[in-house]
N, C-alpha and C positions, 0 to 999 in steps of 0.2 A: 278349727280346720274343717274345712268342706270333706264332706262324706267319700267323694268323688277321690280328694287329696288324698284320703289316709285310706282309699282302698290301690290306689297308684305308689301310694309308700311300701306298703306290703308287698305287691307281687313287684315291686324292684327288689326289697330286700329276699323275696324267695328266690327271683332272677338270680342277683347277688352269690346268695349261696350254694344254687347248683353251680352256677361259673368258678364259687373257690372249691368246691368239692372236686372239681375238674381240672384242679391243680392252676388256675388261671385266679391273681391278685386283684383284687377289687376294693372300691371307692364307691363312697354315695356322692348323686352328682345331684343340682337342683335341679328344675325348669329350663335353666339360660343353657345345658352341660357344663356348667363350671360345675369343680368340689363343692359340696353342700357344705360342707364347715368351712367359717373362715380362720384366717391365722391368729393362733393366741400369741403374737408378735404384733398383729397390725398396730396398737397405741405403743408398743415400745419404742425409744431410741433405737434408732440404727448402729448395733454391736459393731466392738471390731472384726476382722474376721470374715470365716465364710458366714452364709446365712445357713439357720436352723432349719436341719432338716429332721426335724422330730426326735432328736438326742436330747428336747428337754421334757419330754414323756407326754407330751401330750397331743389331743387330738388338732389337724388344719394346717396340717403339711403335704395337701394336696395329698395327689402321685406318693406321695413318700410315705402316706397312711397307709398304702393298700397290702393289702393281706390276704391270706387263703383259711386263717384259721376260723372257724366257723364263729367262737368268741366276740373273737375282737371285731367280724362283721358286724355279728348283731348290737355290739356296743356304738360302733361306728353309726349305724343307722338310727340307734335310739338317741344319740347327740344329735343328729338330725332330723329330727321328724317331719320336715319339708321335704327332704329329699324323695325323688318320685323317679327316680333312673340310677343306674350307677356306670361307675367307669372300670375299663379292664387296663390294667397294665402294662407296657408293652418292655420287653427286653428283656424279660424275668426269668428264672428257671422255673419249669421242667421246658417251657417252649420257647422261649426269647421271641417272644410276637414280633412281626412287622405286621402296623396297619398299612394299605395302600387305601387313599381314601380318594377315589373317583368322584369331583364335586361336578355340580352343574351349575356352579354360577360364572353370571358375566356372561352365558352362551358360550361356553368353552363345550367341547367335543371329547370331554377328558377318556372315554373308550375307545373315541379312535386314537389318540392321543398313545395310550399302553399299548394298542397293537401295535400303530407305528412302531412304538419302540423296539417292540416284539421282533418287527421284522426287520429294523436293522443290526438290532442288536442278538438277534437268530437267538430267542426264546419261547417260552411257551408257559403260560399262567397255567399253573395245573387245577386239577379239580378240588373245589378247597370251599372254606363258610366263608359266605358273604352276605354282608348284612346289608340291608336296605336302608335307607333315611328318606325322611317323612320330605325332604326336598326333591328327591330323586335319583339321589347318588347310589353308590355303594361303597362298603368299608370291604374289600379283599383280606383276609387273616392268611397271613404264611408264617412259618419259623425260619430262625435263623439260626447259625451254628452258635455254642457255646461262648464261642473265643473273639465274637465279634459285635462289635456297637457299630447301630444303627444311628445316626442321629435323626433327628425331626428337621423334617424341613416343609416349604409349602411353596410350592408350583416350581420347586430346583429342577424335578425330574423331567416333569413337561407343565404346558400351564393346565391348571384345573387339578395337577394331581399333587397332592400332600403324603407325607411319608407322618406314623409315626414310628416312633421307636424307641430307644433307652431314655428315660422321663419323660413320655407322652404316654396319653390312654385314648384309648377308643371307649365311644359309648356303647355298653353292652345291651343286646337285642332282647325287647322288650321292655327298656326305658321311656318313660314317657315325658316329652321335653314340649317345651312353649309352639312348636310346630307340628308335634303331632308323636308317633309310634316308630320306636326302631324295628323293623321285626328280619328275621332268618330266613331269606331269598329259599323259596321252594325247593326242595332236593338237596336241599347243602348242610341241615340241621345235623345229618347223623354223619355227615365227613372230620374229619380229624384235621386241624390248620396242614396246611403241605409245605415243602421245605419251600423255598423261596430261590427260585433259578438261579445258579451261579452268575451266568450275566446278569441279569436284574442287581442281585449284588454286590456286585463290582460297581453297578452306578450310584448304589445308596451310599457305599462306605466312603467317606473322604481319604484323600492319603494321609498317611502314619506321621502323629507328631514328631518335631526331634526332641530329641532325647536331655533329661537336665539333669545336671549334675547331684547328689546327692548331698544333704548336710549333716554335721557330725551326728546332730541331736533332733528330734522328732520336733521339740516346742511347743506352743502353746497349741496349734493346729491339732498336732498329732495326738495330745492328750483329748481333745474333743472328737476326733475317730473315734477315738478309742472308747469314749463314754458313749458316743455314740451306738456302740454295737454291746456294750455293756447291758443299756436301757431294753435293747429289743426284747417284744413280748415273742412266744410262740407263733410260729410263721412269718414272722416277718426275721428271723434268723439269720438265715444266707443270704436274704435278699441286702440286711443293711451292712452284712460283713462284707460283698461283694460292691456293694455302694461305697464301703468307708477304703477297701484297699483301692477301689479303680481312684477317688482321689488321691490316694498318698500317692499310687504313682506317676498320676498326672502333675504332681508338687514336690515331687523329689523326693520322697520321704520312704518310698515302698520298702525297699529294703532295710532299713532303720524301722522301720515297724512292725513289719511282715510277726516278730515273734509278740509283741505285743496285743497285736490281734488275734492273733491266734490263742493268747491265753485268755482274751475278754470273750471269745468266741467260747471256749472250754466253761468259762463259765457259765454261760447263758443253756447249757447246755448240749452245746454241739460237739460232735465227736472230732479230735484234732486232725484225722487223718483229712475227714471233711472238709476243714475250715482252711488245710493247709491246699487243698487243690482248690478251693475255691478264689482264696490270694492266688495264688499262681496262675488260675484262669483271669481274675482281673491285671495278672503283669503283663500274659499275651494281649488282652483286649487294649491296652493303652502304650501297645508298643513296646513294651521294656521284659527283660528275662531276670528276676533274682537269681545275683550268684550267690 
């Protein structure tokens, strides 16, 4: 590996680790901004089921690797020692990130594009990090409330602007990618992400699924939730217990589970009173109330 490479490995992985010290979950990305690892699924047969989201302990579940614990970065990064940037997580606790990512390809206007919106939608982008790309855009960082997903979308809002949010990441500032340096727009490094305007909000979220009936028994599904949060290493805890209930309720299953997780959660160490408001924040976010 070029000199050049593994001093670019480095200061992503330092990058890396002040971001998860900042309570913000992180991923090694290569060159391209894809995850630096790939999947240790890519030679397998296609399972039945859903697809593995890192419930069988290993690293190259993307997005689903990222983490805060200092550990598990540095391990993440030593699996890849290509990797020369990394990715931040969006929708996670303590901040549930929105990216708004302002591109400038295709000669699209995507600045005027937000204000327009701005002004018909009578809001106002408050003072918040925003990072730059080495194209010329910028990535906007807002929060969002607890109780609500974001999805990912790309040019829904206006053209030129991409959303991410609950399983997308943004490239974290001072990544260095096949076009050049992410870096933190002048004056905005020492700001904290800002909440992200009710109206802007209102146009990210899609309306509320309906609602499906529940079945008697969890099944094979719900046993893999379940190992799923069993497996988590430190820090990535609430993030996969909050991952594994938002599916059960999206599949019927939440409340047929709900005590199941909670006691794989107990084990992993999390304290129940936690893990119980954490299911109950994933029944608000997908629509449903356990009775």
């Amino acid at each position: 590996m070029a000199t050049t490479d593994r001093q670019a490995t480095a200061l992503a992985l330092a990058h890396a680790l002040s971001a998860a010290e900042r309570g913000l979950a992180v991923i090694p990305l290569s060159r391209t901004k894809l995850p630096a690892l790939r999947s240790p699924h890519r030679d397998d047969p296609a399972p039945p089921g859903p697809p593995c989201h890192g419930a069988c302990g290993r690293p190259g579940h993307g997005v689903y690797d990222a983490t805060t614990d200092p550990g598990r970065v540095r391990a993440l990064f030593a699996a890849a020692p290509w990797a020369t940037g990394y990715g931040i997580a969006c929708g996670l606790p303590p901040y549930h990130l929105i990216g708004v990512d302002l591109d400038t390809k295709s000669g699209t206007d995507s600045a005027a594009a937000l204000r327009e919106l701005a002004l018909r939608h009578q809001f106002t982008i408050p003072g918040t990090v925003v990072v730059l790309t080495p194209s010329g855009g910028r990535h906007l960082w807002l929060t969002g409330p607890p109780d609500t997903v974001v999805p990912n979308s790309a040019g829904r809002l206006a053209p030129g602007i991409d959303i991410r949010g609950a399983g997308g990441y943004l490239v974290g500032p001072g990544s260095r990618t096949d076009q050049g340096v992410y870096t933190v727009a002048p004056g905005t490094a020492q700001l904290p992400p800002a909440p992200c305007p009710p109206a802007l909000l209102r146009l990210l979220v899609p309306p509320p699924r309906p609602r499906h009936p529940a079945p008697t028994a969890p099944g094979d599904q719900g046993h893999g939730l379940v190992h799923f949060v069993l497996t988590a290493h430190v820090g990535q805890r609430n993030t996969r217990l909050f991952w594994a209930a938002c599916r059960a309720y999206e599949n019927g299953i939440g409340p047929t589970l709900a005590d199941a997780l909670t006691e794989a959660a107990r084990t992993t160490g999390l304290p129940e009173r936690e893990a119980r408001a954490t299911i109950a924040s994933a029944a608000r976010m997908t629509g449903h109330q356990d009775h």
